[in-house]
C-alpha positions as CSV (number, residue, x, y, z in Angstrom):
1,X,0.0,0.0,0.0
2,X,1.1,3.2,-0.5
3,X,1.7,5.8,2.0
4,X,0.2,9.2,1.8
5,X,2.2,12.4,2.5
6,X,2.0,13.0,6.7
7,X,3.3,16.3,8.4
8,X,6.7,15.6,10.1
9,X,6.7,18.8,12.5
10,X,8.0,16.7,15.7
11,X,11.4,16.8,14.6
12,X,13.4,19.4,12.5
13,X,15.8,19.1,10.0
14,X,19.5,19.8,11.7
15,X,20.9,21.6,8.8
16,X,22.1,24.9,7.6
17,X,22.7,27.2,4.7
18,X,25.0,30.0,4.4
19,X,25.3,31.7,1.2
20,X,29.0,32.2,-0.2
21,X,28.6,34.4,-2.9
22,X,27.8,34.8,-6.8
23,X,30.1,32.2,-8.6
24,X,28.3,33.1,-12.6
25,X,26.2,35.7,-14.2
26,X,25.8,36.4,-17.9
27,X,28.4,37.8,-19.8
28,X,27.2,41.4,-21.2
29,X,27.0,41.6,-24.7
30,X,26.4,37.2,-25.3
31,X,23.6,36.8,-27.0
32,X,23.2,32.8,-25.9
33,X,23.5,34.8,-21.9
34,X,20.8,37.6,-22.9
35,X,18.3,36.9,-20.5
36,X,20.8,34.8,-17.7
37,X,22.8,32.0,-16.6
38,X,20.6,29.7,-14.1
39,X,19.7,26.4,-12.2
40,X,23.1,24.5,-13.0
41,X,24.2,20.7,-12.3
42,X,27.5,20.2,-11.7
43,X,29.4,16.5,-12.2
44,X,33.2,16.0,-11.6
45,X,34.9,14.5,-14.8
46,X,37.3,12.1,-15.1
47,X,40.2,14.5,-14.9
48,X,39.0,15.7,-11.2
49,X,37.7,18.9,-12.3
50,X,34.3,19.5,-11.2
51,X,32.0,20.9,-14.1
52,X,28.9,23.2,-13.6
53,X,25.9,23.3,-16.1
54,X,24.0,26.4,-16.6
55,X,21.0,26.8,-18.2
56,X,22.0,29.4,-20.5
57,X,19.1,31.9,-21.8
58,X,19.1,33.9,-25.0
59,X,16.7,36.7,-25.9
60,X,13.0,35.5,-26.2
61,X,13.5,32.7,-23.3
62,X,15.5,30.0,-25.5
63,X,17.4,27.7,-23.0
64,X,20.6,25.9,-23.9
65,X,22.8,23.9,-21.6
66,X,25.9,24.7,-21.3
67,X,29.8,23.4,-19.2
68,X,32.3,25.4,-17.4
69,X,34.9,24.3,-15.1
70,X,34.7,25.8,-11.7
71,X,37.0,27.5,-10.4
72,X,38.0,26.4,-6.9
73,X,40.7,29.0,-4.4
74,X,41.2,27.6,-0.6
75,X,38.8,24.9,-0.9
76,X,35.6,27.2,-1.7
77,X,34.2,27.7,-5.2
78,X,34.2,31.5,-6.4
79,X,34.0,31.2,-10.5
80,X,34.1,29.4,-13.7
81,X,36.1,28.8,-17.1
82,X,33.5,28.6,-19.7
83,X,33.6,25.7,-22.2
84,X,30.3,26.1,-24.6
85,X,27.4,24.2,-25.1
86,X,26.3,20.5,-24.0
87,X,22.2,20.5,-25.6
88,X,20.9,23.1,-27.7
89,X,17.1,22.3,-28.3
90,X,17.5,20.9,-31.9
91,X,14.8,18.2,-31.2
92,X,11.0,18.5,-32.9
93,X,10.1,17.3,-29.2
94,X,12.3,20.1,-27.8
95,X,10.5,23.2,-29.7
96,X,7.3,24.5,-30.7
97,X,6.0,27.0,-32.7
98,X,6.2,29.6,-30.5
99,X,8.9,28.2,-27.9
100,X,12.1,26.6,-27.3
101,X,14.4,25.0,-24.7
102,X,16.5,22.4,-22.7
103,X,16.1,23.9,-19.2
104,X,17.1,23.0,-15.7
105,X,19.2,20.5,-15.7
106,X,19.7,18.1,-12.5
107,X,22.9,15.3,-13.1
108,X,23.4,12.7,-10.9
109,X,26.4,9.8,-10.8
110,X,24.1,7.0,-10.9
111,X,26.0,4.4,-9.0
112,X,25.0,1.3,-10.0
113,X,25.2,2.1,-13.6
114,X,28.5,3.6,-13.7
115,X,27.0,7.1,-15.7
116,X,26.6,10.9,-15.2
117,X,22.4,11.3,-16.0
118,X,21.3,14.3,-16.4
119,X,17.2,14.9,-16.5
120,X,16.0,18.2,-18.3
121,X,12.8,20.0,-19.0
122,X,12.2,19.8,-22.9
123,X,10.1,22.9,-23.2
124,X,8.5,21.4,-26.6
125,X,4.9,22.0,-28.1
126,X,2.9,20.6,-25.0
127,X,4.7,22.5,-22.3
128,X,7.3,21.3,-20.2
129,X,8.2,17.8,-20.7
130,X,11.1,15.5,-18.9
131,X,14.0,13.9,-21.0
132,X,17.1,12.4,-20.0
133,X,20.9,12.6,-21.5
134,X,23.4,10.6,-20.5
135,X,27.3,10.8,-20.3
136,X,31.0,8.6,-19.3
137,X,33.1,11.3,-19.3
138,X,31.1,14.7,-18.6
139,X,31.8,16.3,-22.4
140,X,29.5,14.2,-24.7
141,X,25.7,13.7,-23.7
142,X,23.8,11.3,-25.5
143,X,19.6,12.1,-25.4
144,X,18.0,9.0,-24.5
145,X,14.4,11.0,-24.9
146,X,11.6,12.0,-23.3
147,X,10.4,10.3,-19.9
148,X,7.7,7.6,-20.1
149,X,5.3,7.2,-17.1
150,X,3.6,3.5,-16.7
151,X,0.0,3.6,-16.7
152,X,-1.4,3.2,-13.1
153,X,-4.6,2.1,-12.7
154,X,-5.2,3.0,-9.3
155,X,-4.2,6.9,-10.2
156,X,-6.9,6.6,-12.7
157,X,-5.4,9.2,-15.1
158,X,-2.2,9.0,-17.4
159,X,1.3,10.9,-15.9
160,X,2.1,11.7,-19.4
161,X,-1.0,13.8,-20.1
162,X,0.5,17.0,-17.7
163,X,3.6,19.0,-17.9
164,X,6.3,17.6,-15.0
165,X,9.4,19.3,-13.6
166,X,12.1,19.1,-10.9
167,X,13.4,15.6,-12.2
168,X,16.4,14.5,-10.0
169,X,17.1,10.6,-9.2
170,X,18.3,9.1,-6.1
171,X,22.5,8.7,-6.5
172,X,21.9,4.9,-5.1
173,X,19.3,2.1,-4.9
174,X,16.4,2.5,-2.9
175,X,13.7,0.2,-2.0
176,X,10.7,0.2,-4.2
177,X,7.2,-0.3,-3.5
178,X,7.7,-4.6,-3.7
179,X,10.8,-4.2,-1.2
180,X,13.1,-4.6,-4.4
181,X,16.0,-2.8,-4.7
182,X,15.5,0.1,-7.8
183,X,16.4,3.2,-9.3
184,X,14.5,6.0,-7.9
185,X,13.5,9.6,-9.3
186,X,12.1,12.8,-7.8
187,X,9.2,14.5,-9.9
188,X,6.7,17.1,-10.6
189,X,3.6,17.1,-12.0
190,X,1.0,19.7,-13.1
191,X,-2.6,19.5,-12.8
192,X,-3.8,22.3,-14.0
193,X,-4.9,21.9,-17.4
194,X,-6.5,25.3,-18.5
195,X,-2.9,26.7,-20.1
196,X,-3.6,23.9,-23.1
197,X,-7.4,23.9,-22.9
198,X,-9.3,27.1,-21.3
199,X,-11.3,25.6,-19.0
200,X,-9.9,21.9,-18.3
201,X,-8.6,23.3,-15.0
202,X,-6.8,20.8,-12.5
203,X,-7.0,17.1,-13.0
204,X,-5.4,15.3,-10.2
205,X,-5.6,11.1,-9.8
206,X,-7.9,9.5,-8.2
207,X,-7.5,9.5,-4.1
208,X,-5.1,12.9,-4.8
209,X,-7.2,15.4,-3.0
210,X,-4.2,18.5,-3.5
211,X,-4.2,20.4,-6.7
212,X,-1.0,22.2,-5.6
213,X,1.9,21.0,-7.8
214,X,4.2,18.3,-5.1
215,X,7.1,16.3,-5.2
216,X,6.4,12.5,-6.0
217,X,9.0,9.7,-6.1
218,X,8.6,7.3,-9.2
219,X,11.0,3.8,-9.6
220,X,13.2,2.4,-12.6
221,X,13.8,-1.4,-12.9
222,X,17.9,-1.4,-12.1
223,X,18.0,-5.3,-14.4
224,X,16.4,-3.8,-17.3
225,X,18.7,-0.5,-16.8
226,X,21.5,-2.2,-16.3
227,X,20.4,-4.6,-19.6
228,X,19.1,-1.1,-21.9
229,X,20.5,2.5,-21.0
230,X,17.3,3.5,-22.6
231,X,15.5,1.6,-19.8
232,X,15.8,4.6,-18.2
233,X,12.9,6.6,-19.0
234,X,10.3,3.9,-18.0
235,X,9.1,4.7,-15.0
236,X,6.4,3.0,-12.7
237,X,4.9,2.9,-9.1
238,X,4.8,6.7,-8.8
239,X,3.1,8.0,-5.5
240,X,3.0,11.3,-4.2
241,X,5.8,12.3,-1.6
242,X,5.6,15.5,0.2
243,X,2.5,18.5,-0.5
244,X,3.1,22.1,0.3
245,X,2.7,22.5,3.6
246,X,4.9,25.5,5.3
247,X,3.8,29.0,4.7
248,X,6.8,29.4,2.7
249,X,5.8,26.8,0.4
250,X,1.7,28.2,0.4
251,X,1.6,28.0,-3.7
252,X,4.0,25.0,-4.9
253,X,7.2,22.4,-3.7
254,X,9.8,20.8,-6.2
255,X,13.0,19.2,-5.5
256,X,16.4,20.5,-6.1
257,X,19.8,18.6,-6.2
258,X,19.8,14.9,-5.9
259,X,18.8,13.8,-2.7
260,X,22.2,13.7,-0.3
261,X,22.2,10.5,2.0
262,X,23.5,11.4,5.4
263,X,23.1,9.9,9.0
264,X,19.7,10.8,9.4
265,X,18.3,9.6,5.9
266,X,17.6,11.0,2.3
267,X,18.4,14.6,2.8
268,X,16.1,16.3,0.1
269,X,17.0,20.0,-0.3
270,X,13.7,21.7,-2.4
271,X,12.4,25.1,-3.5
272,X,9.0,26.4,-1.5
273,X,7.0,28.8,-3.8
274,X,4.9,31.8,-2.1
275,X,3.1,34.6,-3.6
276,X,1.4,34.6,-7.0
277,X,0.7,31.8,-9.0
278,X,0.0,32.5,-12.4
279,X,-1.9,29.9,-15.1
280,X,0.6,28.1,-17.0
281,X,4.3,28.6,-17.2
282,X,4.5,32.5,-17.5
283,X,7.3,33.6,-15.3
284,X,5.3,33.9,-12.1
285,X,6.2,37.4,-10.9
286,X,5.1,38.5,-7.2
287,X,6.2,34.8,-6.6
288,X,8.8,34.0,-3.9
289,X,11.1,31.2,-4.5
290,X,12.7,29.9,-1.2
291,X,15.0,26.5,-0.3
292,X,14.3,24.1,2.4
293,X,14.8,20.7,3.2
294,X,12.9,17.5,3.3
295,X,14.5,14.4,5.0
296,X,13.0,11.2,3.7
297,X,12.9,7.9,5.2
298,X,16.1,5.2,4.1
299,X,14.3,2.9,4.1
300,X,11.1,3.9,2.3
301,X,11.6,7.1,0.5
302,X,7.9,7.7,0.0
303,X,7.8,8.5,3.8
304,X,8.7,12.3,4.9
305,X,10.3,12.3,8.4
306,X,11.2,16.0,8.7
307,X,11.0,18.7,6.9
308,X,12.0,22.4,7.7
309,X,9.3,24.9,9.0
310,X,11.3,27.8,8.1
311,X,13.5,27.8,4.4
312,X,17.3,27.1,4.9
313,X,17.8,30.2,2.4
314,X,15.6,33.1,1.1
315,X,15.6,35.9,-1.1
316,X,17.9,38.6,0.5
317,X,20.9,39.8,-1.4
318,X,20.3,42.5,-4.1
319,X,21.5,39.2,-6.8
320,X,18.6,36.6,-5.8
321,X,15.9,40.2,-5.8
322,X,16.6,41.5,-8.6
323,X,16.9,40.0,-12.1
324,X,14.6,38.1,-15.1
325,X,12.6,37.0,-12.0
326,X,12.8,38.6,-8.6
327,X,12.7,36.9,-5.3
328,X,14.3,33.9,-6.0
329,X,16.5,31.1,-4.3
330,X,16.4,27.5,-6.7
331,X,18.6,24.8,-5.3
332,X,19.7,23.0,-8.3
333,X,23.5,21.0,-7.6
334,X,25.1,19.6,-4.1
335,X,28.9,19.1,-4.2
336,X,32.0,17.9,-1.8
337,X,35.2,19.7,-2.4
338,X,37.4,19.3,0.9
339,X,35.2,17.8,3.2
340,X,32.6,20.8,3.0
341,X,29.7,20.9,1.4
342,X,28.5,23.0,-1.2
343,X,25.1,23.7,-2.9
344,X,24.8,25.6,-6.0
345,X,21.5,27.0,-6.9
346,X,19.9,30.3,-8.6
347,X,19.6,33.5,-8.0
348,X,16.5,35.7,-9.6
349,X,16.4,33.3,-12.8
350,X,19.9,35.3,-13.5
351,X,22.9,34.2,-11.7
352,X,24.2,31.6,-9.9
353,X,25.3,31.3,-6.8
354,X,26.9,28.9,-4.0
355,X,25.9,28.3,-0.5
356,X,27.6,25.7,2.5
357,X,25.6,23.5,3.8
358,X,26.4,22.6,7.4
359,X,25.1,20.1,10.1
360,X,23.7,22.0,13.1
């Protein structure tokens, strides 16, 4: 049986975020940098570098992904090389008409496959859509497509119907919903239908009484991965995992970097959305993006055990205020260099910046 999202108020999440400073903005004058440099992942190559991977936004909100090599003095990160592009969107299922973009990108080392995977949103003709790329040395990504939900017929509805974001998988295996040991992802859907169709409005599943986008956890079979790359993109047993609950999360929750396992379980650092929350996937100005943190259960990741009443970071410094969208803090990359670590995330849908993240 699956469990439903609880409150976890009894016991708070012993961890801390102090902002370090800007580490990227755009470059004045680029046009692939017009509108900002945002919501990177990050991966170390095989040469011991570590690599960041902005979302790179040209005039009329195109995304493209793009690598730089970060710049590390006395332990701490403070800037980058840049070293081009990594995914343009040159696929049909990447563009519309009127739109274009890879965005967001989350990479993970997936351990038991050996591979850097890095989800993305494909903004294509129905929205924004998940798709996966995969790499063995952090240079060359290979798309392996859009992501495929399995019909459930207990959600009585179909996954692949509504635009999904905040894709990030689990670094190891987790249990799945048979006890088995799988590949586990982080996602996002949308039920609000009225930005395709005026007046569809929100369609959740059946038994999913909040209409509020929230994080849900959906498995990968790790024989059929380990048989088929590709394998990747089928997902099944989804379930939702955490709701927004905290008054800085009053309007929507996603997840950020890949969920960090640490003594006290799955630590799952997320972005609470307050404010406005406009139809579709206009930038949603008047909105306030905040991180926080979510720890979930080892040994059954569906279960929340803590989560943070009050956000780990918000919207303070003249960078995360002001910029293509104000008010914004968007956890995207968690990194050791050292023994600390750090967490990369954006700042007003602009810059990037980097934070530490201590235990209290």
């Amino acid at each position: 049986m699956t469990p439903s999202p609880t409150s976890a108020r009894t016991s708070a999440v012993p961890y801390a975020l102090t902002r370090l400073g800007t580490i990227m903005s755009a470059v004045p004058g680029d046009p692939l940098e017009a509108e900002g440099v945002l919501n990177p992942g990050t991966a170390w190559g095989p040469d011991g570098e570590l690599y960041l991977y902005p979302r790179v936004v040209a005039a009329g909100n195109v995304s493209r992904i793009a690598r730089a090599r970060v710049v590390v003095e006395d332990g701490v990160p403070v800037g980058v090389e840049r070293l081009g592009l990594v995914l343009s969107p040159d696929e049909q299922w990447e563009h519309g008409a009127q739109n274009a973009g890879v965005e967001d990108p989350r990479i993970t080392f997936l351990e038991p496959l050996g591979l850097h995977v890095m989800t993305y949103i494909a903004y294509g003709p129905l929205g924004p859509k998940p798709a996966l790329a995969y790499s063995h040395d952090t240079v060359t990504w290979t798309r392996l497509g859009p992501i495929q939900f399995a019909y459930q017929p207990e959600l009585g509805t179909d996954l692949n119907l509504f635009a999904n974001k905040d894709i990030v998988f689990f670094p190891e295996l987790v249990p799945g919903p048979d006890g088995k040991r799988s590949i586990a992802l982080l996602h996002r859907p949308m039920w609000d239908l009225d930005w395709l169709r005026p007046g569809e409005g929100a369609r959740p599943p059946v038994g999913i009484d909040e209409e509020r986008p929230s994080i849900w956890i959906g498995y990968i079979d790790v024989d059929a991965a380990r048989a088929d790359v590709a394998a990747l993109t089928r997902v099944h047993g989804s379930a939702m995992v955490a709701a927004p609950e905290m008054e800085y999360e009053s309007a929507k929750i996603g997840a950020g970097p890949s969920p960090l396992h640490v003594p006290e379980g799955w630590l799952l650092l997320h972005h609470g959305v307050s404010g406005a929350t406009p139809k579709g996937f206009e930038l949603a100005h008047g909105s306030r993006y905040s991180a926080g943190a979510i720890l979930l259960d080892t040994d059954d990741p569906r279960r929340v055990i803590a989560r943070s009443a009050e956000p780990l970071l918000a919207p303070e410094t003249a960078e995360e205020l002001q910029g293509t969208l104000g008010n914004v803090v968007f956890p995207t990359a968690i990194e050791e260099i050292g023994g600390r670590r750090f967490v990369f995330y954006g700042m007003a849908d602009s810059s990037i910046g980097v934070a530490e993240l201590t235990h209290l």
